[in-house]
C-alpha positions as CSV (number, residue, x, y, z in Angstrom):
1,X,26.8,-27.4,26.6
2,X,29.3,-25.5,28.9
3,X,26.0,-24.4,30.7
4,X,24.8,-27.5,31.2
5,X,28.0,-29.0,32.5
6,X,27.9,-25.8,34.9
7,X,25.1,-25.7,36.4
8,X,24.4,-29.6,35.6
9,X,21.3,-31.1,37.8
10,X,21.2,-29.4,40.7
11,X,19.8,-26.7,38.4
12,X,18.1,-28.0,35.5
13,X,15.6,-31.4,35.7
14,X,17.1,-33.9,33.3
15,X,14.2,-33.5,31.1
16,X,14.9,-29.9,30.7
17,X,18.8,-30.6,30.4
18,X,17.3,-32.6,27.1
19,X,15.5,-29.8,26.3
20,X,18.0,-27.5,25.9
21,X,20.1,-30.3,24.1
22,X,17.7,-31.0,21.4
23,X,17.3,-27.0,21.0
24,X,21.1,-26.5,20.4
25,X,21.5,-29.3,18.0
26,X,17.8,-27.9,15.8
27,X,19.1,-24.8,15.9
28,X,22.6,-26.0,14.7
29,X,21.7,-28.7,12.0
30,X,18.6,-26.5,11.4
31,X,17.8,-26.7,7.6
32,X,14.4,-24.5,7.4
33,X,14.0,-21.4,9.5
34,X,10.2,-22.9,10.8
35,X,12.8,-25.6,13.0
36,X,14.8,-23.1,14.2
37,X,11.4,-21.0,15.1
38,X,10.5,-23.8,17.2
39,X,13.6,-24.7,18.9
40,X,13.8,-20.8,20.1
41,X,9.9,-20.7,21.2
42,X,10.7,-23.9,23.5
43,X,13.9,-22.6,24.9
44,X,11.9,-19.2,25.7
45,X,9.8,-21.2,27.1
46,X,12.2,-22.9,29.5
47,X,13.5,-19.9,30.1
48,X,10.5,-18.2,31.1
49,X,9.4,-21.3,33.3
50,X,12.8,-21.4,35.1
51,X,12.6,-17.6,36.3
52,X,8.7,-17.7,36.8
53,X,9.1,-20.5,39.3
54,X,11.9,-18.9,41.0
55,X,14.5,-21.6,40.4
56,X,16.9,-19.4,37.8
57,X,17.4,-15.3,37.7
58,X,16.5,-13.7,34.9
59,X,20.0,-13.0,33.9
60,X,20.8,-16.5,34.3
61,X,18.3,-17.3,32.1
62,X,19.1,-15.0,29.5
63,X,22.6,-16.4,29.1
64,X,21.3,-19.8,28.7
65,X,18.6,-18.3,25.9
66,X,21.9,-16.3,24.3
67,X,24.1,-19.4,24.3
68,X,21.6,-21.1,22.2
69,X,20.7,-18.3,19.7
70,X,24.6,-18.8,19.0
71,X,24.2,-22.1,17.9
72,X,21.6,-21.3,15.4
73,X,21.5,-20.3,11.8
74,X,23.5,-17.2,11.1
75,X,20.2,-15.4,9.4
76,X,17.5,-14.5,11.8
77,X,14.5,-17.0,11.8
78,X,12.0,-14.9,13.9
């Protein structure tokens, strides 16, 4: 959430600022791995949208996709 606060609208659309919210909060309530799947496929998504239209780096982008692997379960869903 520091991310967001950081780079806040002028970077990320408030529909993908809810994005990313209801990704960290799957992936840190997440009860069955096929949630947590889902929430990561959407936020690599994101990701992926963000750099292919120019509007984030790809390093950028990869922090955001890092922070929120850190909020998920601690055994790897993929």
């Amino acid at each position: 959430m520091r991310m967001l606060a950081d780079v806040g609208p002028t970077k990320l659309h408030d529909p993908e600022q809810e994005r990313v919210r209801d990704a960290a909060d799957t992936l840190i309530f997440a009860e069955a791995p096929d949630a947590a799947r889902a929430a990561l496929a959407d936020v690599d998504a994101l990701c992926e949208h963000l750099v292919a239209t120019e509007r984030w780096s790809e390093e950028r982008a990869a922090e955001l996709a890092r922070d929120l692997v850190a909020c998920g379960p601690l055994a790897p869903v993929a």
